[in-house]
PyMOL Python script that loads the backbone (N, CA, C, O; Angstrom):
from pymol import cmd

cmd.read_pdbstr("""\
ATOM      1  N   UNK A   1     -11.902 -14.744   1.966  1.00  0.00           N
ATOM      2  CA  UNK A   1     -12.409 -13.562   2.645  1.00  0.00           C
ATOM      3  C   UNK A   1     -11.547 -12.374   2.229  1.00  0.00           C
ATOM      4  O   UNK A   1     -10.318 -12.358   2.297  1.00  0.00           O
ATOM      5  N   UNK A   2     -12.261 -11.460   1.827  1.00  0.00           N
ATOM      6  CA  UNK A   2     -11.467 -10.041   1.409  1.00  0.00           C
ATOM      7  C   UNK A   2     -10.601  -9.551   2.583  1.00  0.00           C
ATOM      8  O   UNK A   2     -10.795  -9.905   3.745  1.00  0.00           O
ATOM      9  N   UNK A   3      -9.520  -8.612   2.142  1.00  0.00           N
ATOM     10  CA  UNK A   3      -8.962  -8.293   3.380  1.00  0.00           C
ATOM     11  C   UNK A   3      -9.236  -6.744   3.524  1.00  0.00           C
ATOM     12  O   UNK A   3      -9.021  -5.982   2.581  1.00  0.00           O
ATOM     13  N   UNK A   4      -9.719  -6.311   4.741  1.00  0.00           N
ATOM     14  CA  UNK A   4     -10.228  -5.261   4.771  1.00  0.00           C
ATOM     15  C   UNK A   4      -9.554  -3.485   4.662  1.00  0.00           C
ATOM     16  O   UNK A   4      -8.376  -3.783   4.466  1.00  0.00           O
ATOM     17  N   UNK A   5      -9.565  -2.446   4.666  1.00  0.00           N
ATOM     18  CA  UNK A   5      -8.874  -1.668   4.469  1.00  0.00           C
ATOM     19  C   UNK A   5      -7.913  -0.838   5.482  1.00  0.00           C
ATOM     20  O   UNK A   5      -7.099   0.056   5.248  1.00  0.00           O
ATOM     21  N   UNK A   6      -8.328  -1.497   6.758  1.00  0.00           N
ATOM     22  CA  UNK A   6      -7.522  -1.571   8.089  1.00  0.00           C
ATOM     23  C   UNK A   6      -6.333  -2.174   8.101  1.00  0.00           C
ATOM     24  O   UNK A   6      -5.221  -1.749   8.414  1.00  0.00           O
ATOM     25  N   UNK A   7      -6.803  -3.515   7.615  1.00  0.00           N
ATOM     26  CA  UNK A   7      -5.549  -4.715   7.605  1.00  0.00           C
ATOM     27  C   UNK A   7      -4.873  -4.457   6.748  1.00  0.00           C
ATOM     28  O   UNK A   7      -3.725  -4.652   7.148  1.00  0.00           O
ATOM     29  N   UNK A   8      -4.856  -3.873   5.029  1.00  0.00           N
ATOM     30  CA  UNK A   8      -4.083  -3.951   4.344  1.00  0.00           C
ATOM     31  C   UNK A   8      -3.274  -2.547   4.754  1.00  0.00           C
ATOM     32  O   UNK A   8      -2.092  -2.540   4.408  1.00  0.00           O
ATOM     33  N   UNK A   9      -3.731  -1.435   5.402  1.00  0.00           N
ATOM     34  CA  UNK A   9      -2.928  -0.417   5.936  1.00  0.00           C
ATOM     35  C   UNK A   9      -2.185  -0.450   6.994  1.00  0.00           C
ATOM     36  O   UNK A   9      -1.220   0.307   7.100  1.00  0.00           O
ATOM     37  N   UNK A  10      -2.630  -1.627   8.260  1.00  0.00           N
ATOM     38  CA  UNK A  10      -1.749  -1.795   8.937  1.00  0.00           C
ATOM     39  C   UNK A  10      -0.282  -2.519   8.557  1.00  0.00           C
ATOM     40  O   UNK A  10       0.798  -2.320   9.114  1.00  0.00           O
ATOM     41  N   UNK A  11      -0.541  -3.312   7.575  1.00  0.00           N
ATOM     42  CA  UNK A  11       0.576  -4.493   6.821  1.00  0.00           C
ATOM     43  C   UNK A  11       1.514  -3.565   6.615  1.00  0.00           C
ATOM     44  O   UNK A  11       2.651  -3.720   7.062  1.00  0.00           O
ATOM     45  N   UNK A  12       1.160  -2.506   5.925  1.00  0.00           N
ATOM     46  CA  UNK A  12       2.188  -1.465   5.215  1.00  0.00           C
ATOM     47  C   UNK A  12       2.739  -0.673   5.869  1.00  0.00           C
ATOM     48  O   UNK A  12       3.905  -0.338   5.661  1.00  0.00           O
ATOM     49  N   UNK A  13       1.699  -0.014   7.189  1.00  0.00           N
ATOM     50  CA  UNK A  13       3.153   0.897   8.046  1.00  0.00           C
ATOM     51  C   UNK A  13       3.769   0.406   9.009  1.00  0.00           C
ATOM     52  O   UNK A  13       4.569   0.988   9.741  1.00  0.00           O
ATOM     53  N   UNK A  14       3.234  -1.298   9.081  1.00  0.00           N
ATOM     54  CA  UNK A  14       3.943  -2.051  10.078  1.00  0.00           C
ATOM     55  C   UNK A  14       5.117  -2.680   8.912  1.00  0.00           C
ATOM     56  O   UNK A  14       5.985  -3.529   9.113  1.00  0.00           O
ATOM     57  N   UNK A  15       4.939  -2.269   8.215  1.00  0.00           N
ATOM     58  CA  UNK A  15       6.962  -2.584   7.328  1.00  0.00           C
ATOM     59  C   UNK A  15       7.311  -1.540   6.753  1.00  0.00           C
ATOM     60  O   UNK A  15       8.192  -1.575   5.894  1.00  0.00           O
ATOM     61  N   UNK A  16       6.715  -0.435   7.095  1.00  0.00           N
ATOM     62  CA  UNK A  16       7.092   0.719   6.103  1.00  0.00           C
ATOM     63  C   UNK A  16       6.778   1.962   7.235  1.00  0.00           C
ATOM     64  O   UNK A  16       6.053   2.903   6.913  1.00  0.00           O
ATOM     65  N   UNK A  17       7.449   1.862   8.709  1.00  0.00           N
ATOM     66  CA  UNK A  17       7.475   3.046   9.669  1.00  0.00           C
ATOM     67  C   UNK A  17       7.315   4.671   9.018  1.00  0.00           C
ATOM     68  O   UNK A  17       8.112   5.216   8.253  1.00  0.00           O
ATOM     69  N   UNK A  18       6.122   5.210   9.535  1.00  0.00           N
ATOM     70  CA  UNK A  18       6.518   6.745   8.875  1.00  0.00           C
ATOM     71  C   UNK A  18       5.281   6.696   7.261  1.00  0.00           C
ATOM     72  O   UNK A  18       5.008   7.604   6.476  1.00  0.00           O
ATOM     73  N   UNK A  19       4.964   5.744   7.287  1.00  0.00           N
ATOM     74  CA  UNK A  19       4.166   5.465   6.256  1.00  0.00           C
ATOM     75  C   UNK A  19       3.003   6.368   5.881  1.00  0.00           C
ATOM     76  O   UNK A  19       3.409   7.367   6.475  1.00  0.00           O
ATOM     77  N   UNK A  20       1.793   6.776   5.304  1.00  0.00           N
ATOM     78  CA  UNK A  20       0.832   7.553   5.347  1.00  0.00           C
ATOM     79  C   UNK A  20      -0.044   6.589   4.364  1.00  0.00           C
ATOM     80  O   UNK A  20       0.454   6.346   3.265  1.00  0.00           O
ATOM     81  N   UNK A  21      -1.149   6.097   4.639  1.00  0.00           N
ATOM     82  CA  UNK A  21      -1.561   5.125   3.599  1.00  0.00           C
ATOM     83  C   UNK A  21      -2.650   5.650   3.542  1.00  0.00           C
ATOM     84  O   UNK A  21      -3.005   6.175   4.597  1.00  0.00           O
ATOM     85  N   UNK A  22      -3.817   5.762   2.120  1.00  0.00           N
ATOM     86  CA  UNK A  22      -5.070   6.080   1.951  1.00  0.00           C
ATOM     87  C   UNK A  22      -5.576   5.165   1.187  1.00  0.00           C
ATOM     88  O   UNK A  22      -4.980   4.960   0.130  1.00  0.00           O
ATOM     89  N   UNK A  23      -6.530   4.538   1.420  1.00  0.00           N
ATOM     90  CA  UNK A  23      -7.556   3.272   1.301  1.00  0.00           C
ATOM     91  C   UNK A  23      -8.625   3.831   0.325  1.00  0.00           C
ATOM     92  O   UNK A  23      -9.028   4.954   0.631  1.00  0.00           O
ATOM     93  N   UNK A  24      -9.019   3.426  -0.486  1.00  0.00           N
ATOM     94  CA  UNK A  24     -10.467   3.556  -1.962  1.00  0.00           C
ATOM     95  C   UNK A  24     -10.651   2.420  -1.844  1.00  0.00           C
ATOM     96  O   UNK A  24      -9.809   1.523  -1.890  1.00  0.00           O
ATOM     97  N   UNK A  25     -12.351   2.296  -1.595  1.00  0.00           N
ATOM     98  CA  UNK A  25     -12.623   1.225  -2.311  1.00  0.00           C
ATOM     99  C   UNK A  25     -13.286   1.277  -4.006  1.00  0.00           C
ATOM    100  O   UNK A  25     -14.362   1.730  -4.397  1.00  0.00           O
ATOM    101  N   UNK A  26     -12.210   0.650  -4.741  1.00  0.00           N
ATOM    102  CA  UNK A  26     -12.912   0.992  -5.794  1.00  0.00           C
ATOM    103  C   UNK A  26     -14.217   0.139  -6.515  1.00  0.00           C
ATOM    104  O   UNK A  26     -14.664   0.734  -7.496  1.00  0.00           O
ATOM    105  N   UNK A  27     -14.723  -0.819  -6.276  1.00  0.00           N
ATOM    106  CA  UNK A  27     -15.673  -1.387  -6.396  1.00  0.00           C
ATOM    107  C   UNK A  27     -17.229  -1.884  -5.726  1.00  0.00           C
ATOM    108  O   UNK A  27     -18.246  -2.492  -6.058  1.00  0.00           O
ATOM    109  N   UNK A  28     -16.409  -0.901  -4.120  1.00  0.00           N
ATOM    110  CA  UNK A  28     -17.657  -0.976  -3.007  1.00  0.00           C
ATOM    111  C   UNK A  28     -17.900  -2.492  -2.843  1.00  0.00           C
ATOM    112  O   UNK A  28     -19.017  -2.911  -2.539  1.00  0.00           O
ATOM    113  N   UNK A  29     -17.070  -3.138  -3.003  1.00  0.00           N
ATOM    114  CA  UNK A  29     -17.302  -4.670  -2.857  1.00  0.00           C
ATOM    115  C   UNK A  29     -16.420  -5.179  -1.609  1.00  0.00           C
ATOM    116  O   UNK A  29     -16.857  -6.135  -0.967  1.00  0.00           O
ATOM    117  N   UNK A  30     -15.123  -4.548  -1.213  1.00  0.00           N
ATOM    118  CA  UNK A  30     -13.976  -4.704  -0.260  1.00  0.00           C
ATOM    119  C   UNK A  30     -13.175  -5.685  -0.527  1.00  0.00           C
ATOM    120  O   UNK A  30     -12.505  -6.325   0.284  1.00  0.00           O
ATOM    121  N   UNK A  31     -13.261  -5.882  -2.236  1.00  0.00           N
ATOM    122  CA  UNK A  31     -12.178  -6.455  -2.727  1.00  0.00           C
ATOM    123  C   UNK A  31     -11.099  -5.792  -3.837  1.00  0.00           C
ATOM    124  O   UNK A  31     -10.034  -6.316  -4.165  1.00  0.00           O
ATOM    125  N   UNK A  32     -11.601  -4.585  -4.308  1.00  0.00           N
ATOM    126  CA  UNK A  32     -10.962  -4.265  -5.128  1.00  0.00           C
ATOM    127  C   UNK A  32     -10.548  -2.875  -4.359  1.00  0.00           C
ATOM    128  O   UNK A  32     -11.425  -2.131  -3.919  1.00  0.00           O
ATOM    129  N   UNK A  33      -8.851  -2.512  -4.201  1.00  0.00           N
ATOM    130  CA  UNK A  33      -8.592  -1.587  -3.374  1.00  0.00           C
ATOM    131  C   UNK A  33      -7.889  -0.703  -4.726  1.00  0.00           C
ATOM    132  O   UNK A  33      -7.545  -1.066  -5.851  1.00  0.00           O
ATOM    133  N   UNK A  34      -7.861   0.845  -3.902  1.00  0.00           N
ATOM    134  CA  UNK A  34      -6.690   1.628  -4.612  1.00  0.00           C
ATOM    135  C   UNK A  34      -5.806   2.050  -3.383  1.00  0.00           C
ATOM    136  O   UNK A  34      -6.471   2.448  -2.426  1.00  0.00           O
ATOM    137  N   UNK A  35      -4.388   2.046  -3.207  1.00  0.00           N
ATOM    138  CA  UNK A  35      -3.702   2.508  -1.967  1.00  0.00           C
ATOM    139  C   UNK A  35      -2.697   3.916  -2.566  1.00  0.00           C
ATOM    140  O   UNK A  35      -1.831   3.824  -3.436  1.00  0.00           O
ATOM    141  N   UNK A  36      -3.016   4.923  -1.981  1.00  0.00           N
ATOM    142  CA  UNK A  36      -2.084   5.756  -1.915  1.00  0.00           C
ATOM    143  C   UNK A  36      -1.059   5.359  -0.832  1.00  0.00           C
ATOM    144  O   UNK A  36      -1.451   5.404   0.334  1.00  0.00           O
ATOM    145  N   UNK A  37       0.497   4.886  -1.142  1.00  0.00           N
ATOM    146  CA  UNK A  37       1.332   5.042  -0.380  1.00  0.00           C
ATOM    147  C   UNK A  37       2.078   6.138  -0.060  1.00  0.00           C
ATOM    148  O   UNK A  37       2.344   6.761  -1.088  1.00  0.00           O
ATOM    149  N   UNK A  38       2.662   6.791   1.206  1.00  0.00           N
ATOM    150  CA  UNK A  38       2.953   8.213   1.149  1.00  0.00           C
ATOM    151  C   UNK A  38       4.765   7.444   2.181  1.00  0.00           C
ATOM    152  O   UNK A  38       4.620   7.541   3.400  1.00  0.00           O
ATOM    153  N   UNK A  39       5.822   6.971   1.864  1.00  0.00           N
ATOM    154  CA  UNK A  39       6.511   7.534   2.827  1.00  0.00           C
ATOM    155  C   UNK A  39       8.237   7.307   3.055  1.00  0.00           C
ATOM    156  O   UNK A  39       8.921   6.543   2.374  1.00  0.00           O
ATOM    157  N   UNK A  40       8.622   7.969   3.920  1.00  0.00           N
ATOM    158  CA  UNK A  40      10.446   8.088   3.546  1.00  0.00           C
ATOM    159  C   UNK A  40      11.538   7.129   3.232  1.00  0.00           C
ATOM    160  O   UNK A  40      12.749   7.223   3.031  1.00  0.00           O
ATOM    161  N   UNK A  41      10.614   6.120   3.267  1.00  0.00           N
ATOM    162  CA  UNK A  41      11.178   4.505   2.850  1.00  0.00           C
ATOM    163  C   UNK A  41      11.637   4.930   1.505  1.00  0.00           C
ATOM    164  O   UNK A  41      12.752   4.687   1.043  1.00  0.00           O
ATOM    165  N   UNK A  42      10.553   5.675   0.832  1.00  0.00           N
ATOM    166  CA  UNK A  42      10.983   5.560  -0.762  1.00  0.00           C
ATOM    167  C   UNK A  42      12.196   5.978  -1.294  1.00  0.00           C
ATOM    168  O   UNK A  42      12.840   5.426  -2.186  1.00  0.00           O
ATOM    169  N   UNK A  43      12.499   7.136  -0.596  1.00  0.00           N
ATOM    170  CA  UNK A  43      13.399   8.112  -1.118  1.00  0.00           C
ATOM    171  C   UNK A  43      14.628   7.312  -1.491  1.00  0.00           C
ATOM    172  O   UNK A  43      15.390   6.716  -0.730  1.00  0.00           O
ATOM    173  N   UNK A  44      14.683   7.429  -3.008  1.00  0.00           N
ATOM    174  CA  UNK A  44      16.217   7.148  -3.957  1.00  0.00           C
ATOM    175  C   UNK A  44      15.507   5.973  -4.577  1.00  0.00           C
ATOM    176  O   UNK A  44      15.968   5.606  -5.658  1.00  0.00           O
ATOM    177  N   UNK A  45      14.471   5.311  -4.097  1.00  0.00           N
ATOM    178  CA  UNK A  45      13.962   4.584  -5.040  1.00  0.00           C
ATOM    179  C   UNK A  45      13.233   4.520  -6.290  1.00  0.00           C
ATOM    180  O   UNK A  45      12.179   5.155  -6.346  1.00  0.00           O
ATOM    181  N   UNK A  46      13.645   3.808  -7.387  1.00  0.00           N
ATOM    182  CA  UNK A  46      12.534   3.744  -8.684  1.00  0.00           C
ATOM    183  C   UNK A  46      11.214   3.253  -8.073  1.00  0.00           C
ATOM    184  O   UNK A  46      11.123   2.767  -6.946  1.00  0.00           O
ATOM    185  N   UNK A  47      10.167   3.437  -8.962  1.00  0.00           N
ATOM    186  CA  UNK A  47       8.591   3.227  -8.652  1.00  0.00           C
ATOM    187  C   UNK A  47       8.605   1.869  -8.892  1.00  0.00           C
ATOM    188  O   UNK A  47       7.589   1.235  -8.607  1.00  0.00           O
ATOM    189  N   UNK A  48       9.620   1.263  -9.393  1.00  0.00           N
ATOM    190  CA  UNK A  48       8.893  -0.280  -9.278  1.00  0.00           C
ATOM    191  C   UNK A  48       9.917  -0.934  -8.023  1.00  0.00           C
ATOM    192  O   UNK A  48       9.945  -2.162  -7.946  1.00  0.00           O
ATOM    193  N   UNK A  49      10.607  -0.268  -7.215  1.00  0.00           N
ATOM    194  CA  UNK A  49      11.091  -0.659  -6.142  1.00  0.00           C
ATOM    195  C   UNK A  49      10.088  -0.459  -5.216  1.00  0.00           C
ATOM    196  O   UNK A  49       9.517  -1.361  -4.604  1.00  0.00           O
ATOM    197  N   UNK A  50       9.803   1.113  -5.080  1.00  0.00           N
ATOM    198  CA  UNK A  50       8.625   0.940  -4.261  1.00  0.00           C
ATOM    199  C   UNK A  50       7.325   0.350  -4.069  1.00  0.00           C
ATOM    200  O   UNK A  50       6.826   0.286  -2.945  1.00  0.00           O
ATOM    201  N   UNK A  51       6.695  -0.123  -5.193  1.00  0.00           N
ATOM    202  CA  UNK A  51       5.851  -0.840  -5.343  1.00  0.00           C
ATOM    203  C   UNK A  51       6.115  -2.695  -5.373  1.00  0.00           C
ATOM    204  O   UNK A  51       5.311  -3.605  -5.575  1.00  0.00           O
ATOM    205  N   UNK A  52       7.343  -2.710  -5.126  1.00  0.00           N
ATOM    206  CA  UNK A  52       8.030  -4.063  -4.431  1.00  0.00           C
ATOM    207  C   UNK A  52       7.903  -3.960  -2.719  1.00  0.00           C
ATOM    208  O   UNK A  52       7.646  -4.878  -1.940  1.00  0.00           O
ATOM    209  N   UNK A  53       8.143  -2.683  -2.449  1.00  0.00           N
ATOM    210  CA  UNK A  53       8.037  -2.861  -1.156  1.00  0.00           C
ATOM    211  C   UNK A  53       6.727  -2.842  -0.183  1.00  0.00           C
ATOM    212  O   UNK A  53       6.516  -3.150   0.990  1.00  0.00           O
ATOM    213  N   UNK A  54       6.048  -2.387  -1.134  1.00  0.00           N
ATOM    214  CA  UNK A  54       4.493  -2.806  -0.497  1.00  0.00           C
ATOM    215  C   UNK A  54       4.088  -3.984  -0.534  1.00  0.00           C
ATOM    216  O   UNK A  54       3.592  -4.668   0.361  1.00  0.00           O
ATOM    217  N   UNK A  55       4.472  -4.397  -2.406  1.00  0.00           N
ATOM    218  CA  UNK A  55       3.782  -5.805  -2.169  1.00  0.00           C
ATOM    219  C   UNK A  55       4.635  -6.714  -1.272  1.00  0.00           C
ATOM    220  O   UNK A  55       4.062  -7.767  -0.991  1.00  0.00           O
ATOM    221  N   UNK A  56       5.579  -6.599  -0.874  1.00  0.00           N
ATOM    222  CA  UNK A  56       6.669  -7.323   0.085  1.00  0.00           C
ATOM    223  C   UNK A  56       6.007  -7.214   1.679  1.00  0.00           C
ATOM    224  O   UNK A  56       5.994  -8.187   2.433  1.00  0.00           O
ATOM    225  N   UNK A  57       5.618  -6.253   1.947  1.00  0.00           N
ATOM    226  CA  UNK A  57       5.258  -5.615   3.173  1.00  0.00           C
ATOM    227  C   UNK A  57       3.587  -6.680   2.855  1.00  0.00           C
ATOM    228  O   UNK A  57       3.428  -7.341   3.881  1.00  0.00           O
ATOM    229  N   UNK A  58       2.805  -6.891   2.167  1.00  0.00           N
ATOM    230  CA  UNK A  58       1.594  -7.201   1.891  1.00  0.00           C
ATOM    231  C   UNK A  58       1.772  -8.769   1.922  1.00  0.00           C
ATOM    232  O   UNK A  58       0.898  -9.487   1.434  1.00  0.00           O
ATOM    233  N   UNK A  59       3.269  -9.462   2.682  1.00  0.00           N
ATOM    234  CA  UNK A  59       3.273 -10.866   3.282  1.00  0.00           C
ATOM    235  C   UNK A  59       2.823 -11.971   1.955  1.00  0.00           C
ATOM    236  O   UNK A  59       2.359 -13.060   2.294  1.00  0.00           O
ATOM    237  N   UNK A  60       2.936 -11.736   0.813  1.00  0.00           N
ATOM    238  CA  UNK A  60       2.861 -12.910  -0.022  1.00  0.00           C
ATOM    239  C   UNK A  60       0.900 -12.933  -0.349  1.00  0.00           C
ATOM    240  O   UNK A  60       0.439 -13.662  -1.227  1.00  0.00           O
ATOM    241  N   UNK A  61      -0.025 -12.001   0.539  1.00  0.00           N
ATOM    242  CA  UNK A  61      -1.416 -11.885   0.396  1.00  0.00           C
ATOM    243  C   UNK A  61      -2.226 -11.164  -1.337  1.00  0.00           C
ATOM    244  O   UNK A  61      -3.344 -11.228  -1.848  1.00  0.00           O
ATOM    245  N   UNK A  62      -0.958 -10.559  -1.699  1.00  0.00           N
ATOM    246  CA  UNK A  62      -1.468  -9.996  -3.134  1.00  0.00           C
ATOM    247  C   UNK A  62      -1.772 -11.273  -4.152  1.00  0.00           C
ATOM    248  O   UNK A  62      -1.043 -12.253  -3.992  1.00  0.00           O
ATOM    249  N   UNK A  63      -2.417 -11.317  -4.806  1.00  0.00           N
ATOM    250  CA  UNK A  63      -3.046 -11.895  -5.595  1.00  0.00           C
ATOM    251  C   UNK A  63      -3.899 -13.351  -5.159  1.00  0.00           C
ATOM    252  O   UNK A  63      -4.378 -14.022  -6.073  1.00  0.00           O
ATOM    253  N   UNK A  64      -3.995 -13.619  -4.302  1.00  0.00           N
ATOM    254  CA  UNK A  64      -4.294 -14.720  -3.090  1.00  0.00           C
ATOM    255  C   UNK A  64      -5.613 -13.890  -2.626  1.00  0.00           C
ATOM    256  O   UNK A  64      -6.529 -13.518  -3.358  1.00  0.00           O
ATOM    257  N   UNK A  65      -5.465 -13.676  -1.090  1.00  0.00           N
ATOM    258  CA  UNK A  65      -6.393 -13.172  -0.440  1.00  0.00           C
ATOM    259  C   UNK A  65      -7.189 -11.868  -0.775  1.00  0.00           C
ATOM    260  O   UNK A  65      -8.407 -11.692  -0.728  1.00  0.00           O
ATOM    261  N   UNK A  66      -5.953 -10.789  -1.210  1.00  0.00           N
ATOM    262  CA  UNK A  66      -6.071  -9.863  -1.647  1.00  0.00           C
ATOM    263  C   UNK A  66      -6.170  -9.305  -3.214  1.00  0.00           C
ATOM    264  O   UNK A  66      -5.315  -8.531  -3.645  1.00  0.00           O
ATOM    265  N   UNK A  67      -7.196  -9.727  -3.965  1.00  0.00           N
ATOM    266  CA  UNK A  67      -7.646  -9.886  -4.885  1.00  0.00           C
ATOM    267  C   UNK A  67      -6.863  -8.493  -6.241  1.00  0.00           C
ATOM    268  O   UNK A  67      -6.292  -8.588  -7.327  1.00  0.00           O
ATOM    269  N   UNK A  68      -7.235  -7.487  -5.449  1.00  0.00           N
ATOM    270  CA  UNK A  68      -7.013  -6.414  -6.739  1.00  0.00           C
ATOM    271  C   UNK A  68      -6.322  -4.862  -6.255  1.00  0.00           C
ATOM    272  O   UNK A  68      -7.154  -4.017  -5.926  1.00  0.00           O
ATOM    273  N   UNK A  69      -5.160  -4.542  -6.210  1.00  0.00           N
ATOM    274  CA  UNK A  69      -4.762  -3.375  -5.447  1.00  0.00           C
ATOM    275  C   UNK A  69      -4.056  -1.994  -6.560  1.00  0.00           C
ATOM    276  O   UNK A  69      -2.888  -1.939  -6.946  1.00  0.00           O
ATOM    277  N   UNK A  70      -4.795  -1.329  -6.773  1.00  0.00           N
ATOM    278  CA  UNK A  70      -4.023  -0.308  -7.348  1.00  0.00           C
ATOM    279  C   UNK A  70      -3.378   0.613  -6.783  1.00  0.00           C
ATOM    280  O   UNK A  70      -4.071   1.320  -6.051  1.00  0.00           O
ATOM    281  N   UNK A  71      -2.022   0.938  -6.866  1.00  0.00           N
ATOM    282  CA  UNK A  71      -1.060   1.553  -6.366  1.00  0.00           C
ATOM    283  C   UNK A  71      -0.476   2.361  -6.632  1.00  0.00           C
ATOM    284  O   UNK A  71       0.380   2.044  -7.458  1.00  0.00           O
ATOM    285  N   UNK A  72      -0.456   3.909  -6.200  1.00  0.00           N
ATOM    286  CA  UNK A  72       0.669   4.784  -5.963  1.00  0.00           C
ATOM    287  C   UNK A  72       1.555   4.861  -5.151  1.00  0.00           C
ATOM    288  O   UNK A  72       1.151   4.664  -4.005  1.00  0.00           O
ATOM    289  N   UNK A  73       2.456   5.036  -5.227  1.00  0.00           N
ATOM    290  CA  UNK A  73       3.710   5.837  -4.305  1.00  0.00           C
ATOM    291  C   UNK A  73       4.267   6.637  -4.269  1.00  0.00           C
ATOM    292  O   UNK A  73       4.845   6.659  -5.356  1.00  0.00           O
ATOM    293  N   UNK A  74       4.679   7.764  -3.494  1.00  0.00           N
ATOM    294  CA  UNK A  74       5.416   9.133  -3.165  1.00  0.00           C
ATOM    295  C   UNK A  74       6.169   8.796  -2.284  1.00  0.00           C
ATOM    296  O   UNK A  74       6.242   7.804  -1.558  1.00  0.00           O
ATOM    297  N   UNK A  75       6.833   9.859  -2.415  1.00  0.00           N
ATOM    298  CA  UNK A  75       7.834  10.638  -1.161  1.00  0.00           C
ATOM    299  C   UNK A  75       7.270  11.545  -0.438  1.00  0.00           C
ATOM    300  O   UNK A  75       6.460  12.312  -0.959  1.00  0.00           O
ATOM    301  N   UNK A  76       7.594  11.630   0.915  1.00  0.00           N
ATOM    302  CA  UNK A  76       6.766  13.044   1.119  1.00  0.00           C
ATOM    303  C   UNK A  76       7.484  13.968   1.170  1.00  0.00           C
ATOM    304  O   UNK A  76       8.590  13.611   1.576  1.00  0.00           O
ATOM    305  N   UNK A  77       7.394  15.632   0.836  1.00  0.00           N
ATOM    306  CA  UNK A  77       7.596  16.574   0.686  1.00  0.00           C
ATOM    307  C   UNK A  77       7.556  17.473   1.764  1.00  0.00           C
ATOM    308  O   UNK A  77       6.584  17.653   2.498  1.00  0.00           O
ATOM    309  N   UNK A  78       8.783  18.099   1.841  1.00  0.00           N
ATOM    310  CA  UNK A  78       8.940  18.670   2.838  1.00  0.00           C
ATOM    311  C   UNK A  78       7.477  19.293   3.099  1.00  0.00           C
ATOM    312  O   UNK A  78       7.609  19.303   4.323  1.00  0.00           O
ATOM    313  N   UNK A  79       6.356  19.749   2.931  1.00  0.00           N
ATOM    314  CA  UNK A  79       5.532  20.279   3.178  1.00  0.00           C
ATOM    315  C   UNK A  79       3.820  19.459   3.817  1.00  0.00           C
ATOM    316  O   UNK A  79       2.703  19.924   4.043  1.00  0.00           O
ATOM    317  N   UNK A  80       4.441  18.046   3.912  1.00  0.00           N
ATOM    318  CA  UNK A  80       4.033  16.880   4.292  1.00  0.00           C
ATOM    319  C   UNK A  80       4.099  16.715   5.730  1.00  0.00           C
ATOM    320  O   UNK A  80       3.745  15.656   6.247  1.00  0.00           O
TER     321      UNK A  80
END
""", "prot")
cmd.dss("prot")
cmd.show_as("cartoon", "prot")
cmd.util.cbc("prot")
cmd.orient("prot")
């Protein structure tokens, strides 16, 4: 069963407090996601740290349940 775009956003600001997450579906199927991650967790981190910490936060479900996730990450800006 796909995991929906609720659940995979709650996963993330429930390990990543302060979080800002935006959900695409990119295939209209509700298996293939794109996630904008937005949040102060990152700061001082390289992009493949942060993108450790999602899939870390995403409980071992990436490539399993959760079929296909494309990922950004930021910092947010003071104007955020």
């Amino acid at each position: 069963m796909p995991m929906s775009a609720a659940e995979i956003e709650g996963m993330i600001v429930a390990a990543l407090p302060g979080a800002v997450v935006e959900m695409t579906d990119l295939a209209g199927d509700n298996d293939h996601w794109a996630a904008r991650v937005t949040a102060p967790a990152f700061a001082g981190k390289s992009r493949v740290q942060q993108h450790k910490m999602v899939y870390e936060a995403l409980d071992g479900k990436m490539g399993g349940v959760l079929h296909a996730l494309q990922l950004t990450t930021t910092i947010p800006t003071s104007a955020e």
